[in-house]
TORBANU-596589 format. One line per 10 residues: number of its first residue (from 1); their letters; for each residue x negated, y, z negated of N, C-alpha, C. Coordinates in nm, 4 decimals, m for minus. Layout:
N
NUM) a) X/Y/Z/X/Y/Z/X/Y/Z; ...
//
This chain:
133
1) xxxxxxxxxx) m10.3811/6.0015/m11.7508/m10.3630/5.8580/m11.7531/m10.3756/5.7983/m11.6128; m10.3312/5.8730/m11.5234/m10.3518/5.8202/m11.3998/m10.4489/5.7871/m11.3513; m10.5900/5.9059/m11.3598/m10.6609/5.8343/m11.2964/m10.8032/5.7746/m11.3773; m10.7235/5.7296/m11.4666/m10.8145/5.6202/m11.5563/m10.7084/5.4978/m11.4993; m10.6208/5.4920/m11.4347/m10.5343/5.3203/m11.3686/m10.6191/5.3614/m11.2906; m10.6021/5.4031/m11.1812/m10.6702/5.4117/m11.0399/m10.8161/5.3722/m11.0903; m10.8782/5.4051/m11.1462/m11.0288/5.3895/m11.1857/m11.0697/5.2565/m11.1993; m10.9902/5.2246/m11.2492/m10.9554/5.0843/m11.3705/m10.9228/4.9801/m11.2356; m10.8614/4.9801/m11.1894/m10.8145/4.9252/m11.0595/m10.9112/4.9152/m10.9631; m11.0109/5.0408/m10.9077/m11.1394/5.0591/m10.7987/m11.2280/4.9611/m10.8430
11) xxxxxxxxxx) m11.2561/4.9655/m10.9658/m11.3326/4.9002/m11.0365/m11.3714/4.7654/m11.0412; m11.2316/4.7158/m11.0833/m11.1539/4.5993/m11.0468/m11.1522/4.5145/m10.9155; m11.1729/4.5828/m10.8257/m11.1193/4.5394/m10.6720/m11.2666/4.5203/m10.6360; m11.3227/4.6321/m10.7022/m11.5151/4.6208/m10.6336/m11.5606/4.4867/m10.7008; m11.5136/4.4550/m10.8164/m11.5716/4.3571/m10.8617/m11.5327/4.2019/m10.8657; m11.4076/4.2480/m10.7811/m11.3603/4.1453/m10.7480/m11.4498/4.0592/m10.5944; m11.4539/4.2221/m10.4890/m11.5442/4.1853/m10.4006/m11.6619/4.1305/m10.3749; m11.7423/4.1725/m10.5240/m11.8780/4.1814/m10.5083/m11.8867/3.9825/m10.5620; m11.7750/3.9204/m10.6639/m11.7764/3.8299/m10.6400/m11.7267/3.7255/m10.5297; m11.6766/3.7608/m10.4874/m11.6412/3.6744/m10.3475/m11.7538/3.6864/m10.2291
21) xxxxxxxxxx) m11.8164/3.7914/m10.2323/m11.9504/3.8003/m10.1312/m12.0265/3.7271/m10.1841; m12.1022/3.7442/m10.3171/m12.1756/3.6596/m10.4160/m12.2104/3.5147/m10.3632; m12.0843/3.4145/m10.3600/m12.0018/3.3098/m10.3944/m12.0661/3.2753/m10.2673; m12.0540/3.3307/m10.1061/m12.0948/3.2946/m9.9793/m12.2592/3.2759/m9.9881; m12.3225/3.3961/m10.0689/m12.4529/3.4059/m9.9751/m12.5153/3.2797/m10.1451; m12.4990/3.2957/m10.2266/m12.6081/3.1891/m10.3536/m12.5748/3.0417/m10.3476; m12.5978/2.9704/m10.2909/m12.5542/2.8099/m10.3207/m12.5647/2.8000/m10.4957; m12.4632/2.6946/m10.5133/m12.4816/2.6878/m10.6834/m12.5614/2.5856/m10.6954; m12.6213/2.5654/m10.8256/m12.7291/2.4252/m10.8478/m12.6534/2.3398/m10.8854; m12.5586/2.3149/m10.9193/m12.4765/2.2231/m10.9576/m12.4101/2.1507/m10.8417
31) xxxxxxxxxx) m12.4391/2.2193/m10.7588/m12.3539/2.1570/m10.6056/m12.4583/2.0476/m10.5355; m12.5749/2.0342/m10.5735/m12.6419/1.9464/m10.5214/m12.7453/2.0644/m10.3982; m12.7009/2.1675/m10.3293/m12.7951/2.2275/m10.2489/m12.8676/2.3143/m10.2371; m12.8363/2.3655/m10.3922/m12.9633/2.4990/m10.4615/m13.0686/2.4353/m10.5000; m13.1560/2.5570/m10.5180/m13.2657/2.4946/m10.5721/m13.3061/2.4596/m10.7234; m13.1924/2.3967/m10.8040/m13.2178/2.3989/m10.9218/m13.1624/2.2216/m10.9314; m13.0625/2.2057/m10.7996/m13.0507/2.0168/m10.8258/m13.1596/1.9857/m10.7081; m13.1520/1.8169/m10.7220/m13.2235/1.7341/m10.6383/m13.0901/1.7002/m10.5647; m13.0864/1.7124/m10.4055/m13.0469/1.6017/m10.3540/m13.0996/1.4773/m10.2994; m13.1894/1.4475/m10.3505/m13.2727/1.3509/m10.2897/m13.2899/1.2487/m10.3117
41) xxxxxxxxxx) m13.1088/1.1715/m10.3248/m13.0835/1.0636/m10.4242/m13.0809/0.9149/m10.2636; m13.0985/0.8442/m10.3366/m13.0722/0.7645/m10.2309/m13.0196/0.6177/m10.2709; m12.9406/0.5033/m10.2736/m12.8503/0.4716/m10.3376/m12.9552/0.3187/m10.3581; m12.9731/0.2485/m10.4872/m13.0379/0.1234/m10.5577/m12.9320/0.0564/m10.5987; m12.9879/m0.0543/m10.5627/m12.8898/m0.1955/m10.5962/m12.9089/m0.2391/m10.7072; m12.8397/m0.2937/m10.8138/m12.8965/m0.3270/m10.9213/m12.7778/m0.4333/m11.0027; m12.8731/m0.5457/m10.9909/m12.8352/m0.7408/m11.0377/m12.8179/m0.7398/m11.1653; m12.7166/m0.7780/m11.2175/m12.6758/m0.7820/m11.3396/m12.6594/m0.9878/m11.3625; m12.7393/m1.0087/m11.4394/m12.6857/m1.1516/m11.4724/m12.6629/m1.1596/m11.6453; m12.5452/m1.1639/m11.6451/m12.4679/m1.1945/m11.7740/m12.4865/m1.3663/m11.8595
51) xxxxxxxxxx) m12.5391/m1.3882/m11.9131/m12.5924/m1.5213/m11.9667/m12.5048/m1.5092/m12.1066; m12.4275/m1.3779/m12.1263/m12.3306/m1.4144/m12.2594/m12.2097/m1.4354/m12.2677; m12.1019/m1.5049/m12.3590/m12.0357/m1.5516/m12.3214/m11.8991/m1.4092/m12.2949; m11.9966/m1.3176/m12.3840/m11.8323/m1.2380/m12.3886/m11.8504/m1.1416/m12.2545; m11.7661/m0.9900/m12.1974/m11.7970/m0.9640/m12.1048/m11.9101/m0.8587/m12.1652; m11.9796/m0.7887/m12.0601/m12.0157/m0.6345/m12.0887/m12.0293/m0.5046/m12.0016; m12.0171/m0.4258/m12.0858/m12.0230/m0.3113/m11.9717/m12.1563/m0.2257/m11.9642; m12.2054/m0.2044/m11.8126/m12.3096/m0.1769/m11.8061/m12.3510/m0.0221/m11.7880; m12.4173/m0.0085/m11.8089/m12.4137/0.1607/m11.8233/m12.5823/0.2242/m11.7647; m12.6788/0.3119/m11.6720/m12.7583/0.3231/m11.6404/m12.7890/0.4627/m11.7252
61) xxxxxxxxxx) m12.9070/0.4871/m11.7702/m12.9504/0.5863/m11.8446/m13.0421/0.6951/m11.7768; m13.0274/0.7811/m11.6950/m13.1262/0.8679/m11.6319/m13.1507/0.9885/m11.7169; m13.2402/1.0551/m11.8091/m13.2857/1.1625/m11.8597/m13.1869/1.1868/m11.9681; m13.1336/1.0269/m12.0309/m13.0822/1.0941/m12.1662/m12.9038/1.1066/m12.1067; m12.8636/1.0716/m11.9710/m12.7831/1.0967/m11.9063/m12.7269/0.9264/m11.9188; m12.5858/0.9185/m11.9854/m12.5244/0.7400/m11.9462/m12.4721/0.7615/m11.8164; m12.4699/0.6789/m11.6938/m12.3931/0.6557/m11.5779/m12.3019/0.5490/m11.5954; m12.1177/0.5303/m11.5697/m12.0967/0.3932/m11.6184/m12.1179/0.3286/m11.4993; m12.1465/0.2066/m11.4900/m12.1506/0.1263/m11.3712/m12.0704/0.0102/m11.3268; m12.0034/m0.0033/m11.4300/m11.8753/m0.1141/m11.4309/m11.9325/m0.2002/m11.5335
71) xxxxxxxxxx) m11.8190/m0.2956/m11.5382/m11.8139/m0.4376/m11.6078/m11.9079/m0.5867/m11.5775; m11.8973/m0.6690/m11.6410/m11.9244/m0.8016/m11.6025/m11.9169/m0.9371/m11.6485; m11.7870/m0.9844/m11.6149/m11.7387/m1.0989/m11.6827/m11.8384/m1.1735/m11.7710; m11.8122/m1.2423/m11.8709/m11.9053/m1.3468/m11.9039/m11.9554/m1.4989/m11.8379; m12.0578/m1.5244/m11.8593/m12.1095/m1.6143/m11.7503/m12.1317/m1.5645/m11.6229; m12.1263/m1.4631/m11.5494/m12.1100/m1.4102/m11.4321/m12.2369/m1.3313/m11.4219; m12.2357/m1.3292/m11.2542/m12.3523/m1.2468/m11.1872/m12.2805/m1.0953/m11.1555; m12.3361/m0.9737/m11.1147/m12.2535/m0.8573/m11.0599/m12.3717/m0.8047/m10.9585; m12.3199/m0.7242/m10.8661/m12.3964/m0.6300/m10.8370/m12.2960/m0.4676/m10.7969; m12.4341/m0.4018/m10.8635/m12.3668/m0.2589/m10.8540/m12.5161/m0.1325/m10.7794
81) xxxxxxxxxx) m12.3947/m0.0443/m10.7457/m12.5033/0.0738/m10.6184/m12.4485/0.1722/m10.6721; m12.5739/0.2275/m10.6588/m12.5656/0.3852/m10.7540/m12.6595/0.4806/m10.6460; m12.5790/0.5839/m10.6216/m12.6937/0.6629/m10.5929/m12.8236/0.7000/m10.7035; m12.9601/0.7420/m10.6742/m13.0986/0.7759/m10.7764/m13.1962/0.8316/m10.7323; m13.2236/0.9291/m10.7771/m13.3207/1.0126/m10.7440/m13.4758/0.9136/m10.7856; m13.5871/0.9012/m10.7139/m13.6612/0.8200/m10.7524/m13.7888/0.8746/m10.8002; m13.7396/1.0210/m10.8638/m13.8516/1.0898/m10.9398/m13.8211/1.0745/m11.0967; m13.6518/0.9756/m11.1451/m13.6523/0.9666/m11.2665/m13.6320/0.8123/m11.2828; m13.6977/0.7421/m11.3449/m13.6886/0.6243/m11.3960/m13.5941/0.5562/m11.4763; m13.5393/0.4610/m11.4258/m13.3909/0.3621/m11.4986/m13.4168/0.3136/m11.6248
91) xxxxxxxxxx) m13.3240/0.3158/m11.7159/m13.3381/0.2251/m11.8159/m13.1624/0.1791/m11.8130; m13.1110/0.0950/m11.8700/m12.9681/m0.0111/m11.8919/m12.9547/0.0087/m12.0036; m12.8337/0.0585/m12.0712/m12.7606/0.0063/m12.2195/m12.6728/m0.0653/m12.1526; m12.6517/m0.1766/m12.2431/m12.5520/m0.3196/m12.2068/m12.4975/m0.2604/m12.3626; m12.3290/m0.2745/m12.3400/m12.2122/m0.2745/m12.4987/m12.1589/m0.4098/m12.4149; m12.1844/m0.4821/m12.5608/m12.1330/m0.6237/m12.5415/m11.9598/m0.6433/m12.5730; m11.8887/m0.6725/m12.5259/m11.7459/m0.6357/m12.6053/m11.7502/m0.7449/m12.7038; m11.7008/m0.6760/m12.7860/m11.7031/m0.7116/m12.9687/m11.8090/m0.7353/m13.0281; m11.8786/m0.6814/m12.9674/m12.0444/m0.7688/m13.0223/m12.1864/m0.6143/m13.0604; m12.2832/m0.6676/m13.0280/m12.3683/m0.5658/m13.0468/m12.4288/m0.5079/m12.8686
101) xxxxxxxxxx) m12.4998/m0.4202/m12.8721/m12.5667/m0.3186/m12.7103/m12.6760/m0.3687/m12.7426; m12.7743/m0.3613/m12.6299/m12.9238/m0.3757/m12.6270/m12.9424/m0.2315/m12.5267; m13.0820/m0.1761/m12.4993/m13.1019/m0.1068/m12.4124/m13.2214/m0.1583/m12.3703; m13.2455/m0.1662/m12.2237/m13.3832/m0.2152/m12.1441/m13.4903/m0.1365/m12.1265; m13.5990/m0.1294/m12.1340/m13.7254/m0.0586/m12.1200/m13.7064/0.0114/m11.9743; m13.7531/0.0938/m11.9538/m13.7590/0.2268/m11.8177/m13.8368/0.1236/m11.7499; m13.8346/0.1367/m11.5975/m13.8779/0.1402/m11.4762/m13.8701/0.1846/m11.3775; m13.9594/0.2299/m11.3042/m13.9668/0.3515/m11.1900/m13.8754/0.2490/m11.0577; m13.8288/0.3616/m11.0145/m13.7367/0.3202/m10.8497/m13.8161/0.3526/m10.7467; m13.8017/0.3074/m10.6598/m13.8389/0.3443/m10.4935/m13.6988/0.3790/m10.4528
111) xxxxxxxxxx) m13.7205/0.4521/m10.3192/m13.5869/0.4511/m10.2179/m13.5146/0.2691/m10.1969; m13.4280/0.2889/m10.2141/m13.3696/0.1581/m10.1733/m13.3873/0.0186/m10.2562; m13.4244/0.1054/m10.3703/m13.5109/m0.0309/m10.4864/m13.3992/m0.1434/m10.4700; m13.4335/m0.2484/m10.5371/m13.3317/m0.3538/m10.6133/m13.4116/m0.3405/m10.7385; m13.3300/m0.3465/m10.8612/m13.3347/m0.3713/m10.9928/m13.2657/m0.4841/m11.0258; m13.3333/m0.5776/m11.1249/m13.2672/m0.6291/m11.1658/m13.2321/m0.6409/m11.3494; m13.1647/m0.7146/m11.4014/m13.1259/m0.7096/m11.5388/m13.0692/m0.8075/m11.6146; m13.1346/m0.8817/m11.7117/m13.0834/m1.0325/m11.7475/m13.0283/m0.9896/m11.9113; m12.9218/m1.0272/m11.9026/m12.8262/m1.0414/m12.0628/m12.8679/m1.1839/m12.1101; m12.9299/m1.1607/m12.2261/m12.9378/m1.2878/m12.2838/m12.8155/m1.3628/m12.3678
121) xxxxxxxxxx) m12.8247/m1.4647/m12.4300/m12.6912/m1.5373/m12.4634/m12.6390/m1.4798/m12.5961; m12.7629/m1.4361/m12.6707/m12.7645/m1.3982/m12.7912/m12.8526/m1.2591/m12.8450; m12.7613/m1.1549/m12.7423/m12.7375/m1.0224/m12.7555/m12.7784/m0.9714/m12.9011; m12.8918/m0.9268/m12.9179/m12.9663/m0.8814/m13.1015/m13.0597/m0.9771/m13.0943; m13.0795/m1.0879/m13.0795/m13.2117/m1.1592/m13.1257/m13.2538/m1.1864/m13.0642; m13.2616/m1.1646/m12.9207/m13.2887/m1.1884/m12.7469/m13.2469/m1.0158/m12.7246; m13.4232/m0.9690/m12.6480/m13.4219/m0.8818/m12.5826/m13.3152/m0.8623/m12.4618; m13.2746/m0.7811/m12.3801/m13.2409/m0.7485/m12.2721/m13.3519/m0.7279/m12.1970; m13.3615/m0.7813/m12.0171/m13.4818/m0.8189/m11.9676/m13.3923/m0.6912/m11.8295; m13.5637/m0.6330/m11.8283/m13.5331/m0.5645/m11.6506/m13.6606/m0.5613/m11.5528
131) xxx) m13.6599/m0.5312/m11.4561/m13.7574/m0.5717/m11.3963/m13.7177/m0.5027/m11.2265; m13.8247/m0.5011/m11.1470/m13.7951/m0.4312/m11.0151/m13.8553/m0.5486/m10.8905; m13.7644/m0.5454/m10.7928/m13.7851/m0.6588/m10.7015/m13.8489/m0.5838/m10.5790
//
């Protein structure tokens, strides 16, 4: 029995090592500096004008991915900064509170884009408008 512990234990300790060495030398892709993410985000401004009366919350769509981006009173202008990689193209879902969402057609970013995004008054029978400045 003994030296199946001891074994059990060597074993253990090696593999404990071999992950902690691991961990130093592989960057993970999830960290932003392997080679499996982009860091090559760089942060877009993006104009929200609310033309309805109730509020909504705005949300940015990258690859099937929602970002939330905050709120925006009704009647009100906003602006919001997001970091974006400018190899994937924006699209907007607007959730109207109590009401119905629209989502905006894709458009490509530059570094440092401005986007902008118009809520119409009557959210369902009026598109949602976007556009790049």
């Amino acid at each position: 029995m003994r030296p199946f512990v001891r074994t059990a234990l060597v074993v253990g300790l090696v593999g404990l090592t071999g992950c902690g060495a691991s961990r130093s030398t592989a960057p993970s892709p999830f960290e932003g500096g392997g080679s499996g993410g982009s860091s090559i985000e760089s942060p877009i401004r993006i104009d929200v004008q609310n033309l309805n009366f109730n509020d909504i919350t705005v949300w940015a769509i990258r690859q099937g991915q929602r970002i939330r981006l905050g709120r925006v009173t009704g009647k009100t202008d906003e602006t919001f900064r997001t970091p974006w990689n400018p190899a994937f193209p924006i699209s907007v879902v607007i959730d109207v509170t109590g009401g119905r969402s629209c989502r905006t057609a894709s458009v490509g970013v530059d570094p440092e884009a401005v986007v902008w995004v118009t809520v119409p008054s009557n959210v369902g029978t009026q598109p949602c408008q976007i556009g790049r400045r």
